[in-house]
C-alpha positions as CSV (number, residue, x, y, z in Angstrom):
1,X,0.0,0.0,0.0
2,X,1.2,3.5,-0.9
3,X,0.4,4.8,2.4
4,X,2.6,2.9,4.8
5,X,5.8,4.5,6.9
6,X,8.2,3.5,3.9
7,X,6.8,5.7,1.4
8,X,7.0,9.0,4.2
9,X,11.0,7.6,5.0
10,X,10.6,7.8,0.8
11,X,9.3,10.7,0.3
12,X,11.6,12.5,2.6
13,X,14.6,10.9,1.6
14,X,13.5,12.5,-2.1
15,X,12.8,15.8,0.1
16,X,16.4,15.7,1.4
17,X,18.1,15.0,-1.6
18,X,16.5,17.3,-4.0
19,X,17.4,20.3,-0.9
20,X,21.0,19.9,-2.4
21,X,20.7,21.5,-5.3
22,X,19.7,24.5,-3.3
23,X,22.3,24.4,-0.2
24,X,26.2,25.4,0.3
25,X,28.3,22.6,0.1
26,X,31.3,23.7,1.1
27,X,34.2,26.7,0.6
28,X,37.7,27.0,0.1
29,X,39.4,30.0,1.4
30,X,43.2,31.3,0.5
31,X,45.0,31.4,3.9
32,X,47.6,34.0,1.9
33,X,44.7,36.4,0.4
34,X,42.2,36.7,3.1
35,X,39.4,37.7,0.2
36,X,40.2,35.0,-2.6
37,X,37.2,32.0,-2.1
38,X,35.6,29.5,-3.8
39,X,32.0,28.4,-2.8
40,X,30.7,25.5,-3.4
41,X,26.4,24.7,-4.1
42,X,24.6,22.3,-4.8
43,X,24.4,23.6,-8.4
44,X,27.0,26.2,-8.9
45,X,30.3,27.2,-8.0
46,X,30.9,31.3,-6.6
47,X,34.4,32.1,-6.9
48,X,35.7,35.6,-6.4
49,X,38.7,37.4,-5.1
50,X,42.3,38.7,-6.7
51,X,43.8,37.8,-9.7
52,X,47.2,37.5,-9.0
53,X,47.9,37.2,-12.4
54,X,46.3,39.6,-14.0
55,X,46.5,42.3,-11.6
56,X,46.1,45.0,-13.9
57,X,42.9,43.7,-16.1
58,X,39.6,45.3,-17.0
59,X,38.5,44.7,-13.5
60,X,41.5,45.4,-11.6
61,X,42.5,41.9,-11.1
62,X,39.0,41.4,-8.7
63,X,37.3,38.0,-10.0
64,X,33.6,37.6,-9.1
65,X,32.1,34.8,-11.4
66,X,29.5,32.1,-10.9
67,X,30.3,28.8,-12.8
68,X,26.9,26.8,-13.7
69,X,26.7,23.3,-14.4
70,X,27.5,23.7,-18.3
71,X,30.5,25.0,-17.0
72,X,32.3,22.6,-15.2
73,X,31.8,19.0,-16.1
74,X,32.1,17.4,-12.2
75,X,29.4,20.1,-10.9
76,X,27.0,18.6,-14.1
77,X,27.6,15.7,-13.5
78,X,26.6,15.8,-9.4
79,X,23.2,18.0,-10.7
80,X,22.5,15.2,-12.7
81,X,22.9,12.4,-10.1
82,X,21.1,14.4,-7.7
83,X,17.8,14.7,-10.3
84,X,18.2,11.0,-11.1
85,X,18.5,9.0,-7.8
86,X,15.5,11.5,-6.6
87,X,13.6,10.6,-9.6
88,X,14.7,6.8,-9.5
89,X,13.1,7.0,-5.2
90,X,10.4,8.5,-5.8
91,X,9.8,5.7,-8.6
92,X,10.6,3.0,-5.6
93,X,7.2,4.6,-4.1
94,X,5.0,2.8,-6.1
95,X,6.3,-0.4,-6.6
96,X,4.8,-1.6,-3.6
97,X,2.9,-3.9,-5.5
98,X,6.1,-6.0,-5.5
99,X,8.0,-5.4,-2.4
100,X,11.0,-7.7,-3.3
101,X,11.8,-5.7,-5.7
102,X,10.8,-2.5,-4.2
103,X,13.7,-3.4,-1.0
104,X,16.4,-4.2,-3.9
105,X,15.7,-1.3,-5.4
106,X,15.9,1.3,-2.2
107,X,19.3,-0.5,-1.8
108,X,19.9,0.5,-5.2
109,X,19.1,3.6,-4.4
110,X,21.2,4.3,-1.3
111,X,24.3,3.1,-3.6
112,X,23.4,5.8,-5.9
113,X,23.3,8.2,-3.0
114,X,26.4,7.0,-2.2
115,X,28.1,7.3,-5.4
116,X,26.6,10.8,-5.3
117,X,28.2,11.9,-2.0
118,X,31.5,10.4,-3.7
119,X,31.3,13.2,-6.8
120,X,30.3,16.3,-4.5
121,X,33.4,15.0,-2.2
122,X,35.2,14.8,-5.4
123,X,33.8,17.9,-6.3
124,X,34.6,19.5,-3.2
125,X,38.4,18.4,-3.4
126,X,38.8,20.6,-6.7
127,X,37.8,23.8,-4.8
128,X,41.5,25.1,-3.9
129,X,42.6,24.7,-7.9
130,X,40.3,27.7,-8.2
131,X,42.0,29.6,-5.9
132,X,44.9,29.7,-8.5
133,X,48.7,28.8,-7.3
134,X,48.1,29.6,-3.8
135,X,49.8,27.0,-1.5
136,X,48.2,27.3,1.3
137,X,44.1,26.7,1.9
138,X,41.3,25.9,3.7
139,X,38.6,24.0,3.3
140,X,35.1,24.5,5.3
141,X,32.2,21.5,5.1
142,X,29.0,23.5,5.0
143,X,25.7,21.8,6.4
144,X,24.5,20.7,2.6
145,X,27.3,18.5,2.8
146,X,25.2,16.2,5.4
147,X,21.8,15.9,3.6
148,X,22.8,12.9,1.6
149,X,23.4,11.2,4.3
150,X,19.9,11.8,5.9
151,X,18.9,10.5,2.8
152,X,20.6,7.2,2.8
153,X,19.1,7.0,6.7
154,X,15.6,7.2,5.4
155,X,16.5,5.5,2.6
156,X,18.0,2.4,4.2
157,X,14.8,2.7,7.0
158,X,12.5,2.4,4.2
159,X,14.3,-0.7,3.1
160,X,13.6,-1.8,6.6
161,X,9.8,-1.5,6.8
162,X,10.0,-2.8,3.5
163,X,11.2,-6.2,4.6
164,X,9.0,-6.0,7.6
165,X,6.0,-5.6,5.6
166,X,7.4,-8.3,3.0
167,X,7.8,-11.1,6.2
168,X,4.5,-10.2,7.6
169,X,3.1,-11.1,4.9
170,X,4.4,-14.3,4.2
171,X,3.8,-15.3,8.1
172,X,0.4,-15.1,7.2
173,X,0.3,-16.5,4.1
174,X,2.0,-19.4,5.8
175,X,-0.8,-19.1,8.6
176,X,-3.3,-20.1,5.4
C-alpha cells in the first residue's frame, strides 16, 4: 500500500536529496589572500577574489564569477545524479505492489546516494585549484554536505519497513 511508513521515510529521503541543489556545500578560502574563495552549491560554483595574475585587467584583477553546471563538467555531473537518484526514489514509491523488488531497489538507491556523496566529495576536493597557485588553503564542510546522508538514513529505513512488511506477509500467508 502507498500509504505505509516506507513511502513518508521515501518521500523524505527524495525531500532531502532534492534540498541539495539548493544548499552550500562547502568553501575553500586562501590562507595567503584573506578575500580569494571558492563556494561550493549544490548547483554552482561562486568564486571571487584577486587575480594575481592579471592584476592590472579590465577589473582590476578582482574576479567575481559564478560557474553553472554547463560550465564545469564534475558540478553537471553531481546535478545530474542528484535529479536522477531523486527521480529513480520516488519511482521505488510505487512499486509496492512487489516489495522484493521494491527493497532491492531502495538499496539501489542508497548506492546511488552513495556514489553521489563520492562526486560532491570529489567535487569538493577541486575547490583550492580555483583559488589559483596559492599554496596554502582551507577548506570548510558547509551543512549541505550532510543531507545525503539523511537520505541514505531514510533510505535504508524504508528498506527496513519494506522487509518487515514483506515477512508479515508471508507469516500469514504461511498461517493459510
Amino acid at each position: 500500500m502507498i500509504q505505509r511508513i516506507q513511502t513518508v521515510f521515501l518521500i523524505l529521503a527524495v525531500g532531502l536529496n532534492v534540498t541539495v541543489l539548493f544548499l552550500p556545500l562547502g568553501a575553500a578560502f586562501d590562507t595567503d589572500q584573506q578575500d580569494a574563495t571558492v563556494e561550493l552549491n549544490g548547483s554552482s560554483i561562486h568564486q571571487e577574489g584577486f587575480n594575481s595574475e592579471d592584476p592590472f585587467g579590465p577589473d582590476g584583477g578582482f574576479i567575481d564569477k559564478t560557474l553553472g553546471p554547463g560550465d564545469n563538467t564534475m558540478l553537471l555531473v553531481h546535478v545530474i545524479l542528484v535529479v536522477l537518484v531523486s527521480v529513480f526514489l520516488l519511482g521505488v514509491i510505487f512499486l509496492y505492489n512487489n516489495r522484493p523488488r521494491q527493497m532491492k531497489l531502495a538499496y539501489a538507491g542508497i548506492v546511488m546516494i552513495m556514489i553521489q556523496v563520492v562526486v560532491a566529495t570529489l567535487l569538493f576536493m577541486q575547490l583550492p585549484d580555483m583559488l589559483g597557485d596559492s599554496q596554502e588553503f582551507r577548506h570548510d564542510i558547509a551543512f549541505g554536505f550532510f543531507f545525503p546522508v539523511g537520505a541514505i538514513l531514510l533510505t535504508l529505513l524504508a528498506a527496513r519497513r519494506i522487509r518487515k512488511d514483506e515477512n508479515l506477509i508471508r507469516n500469514s500467508d504461511r498461517l493459510r
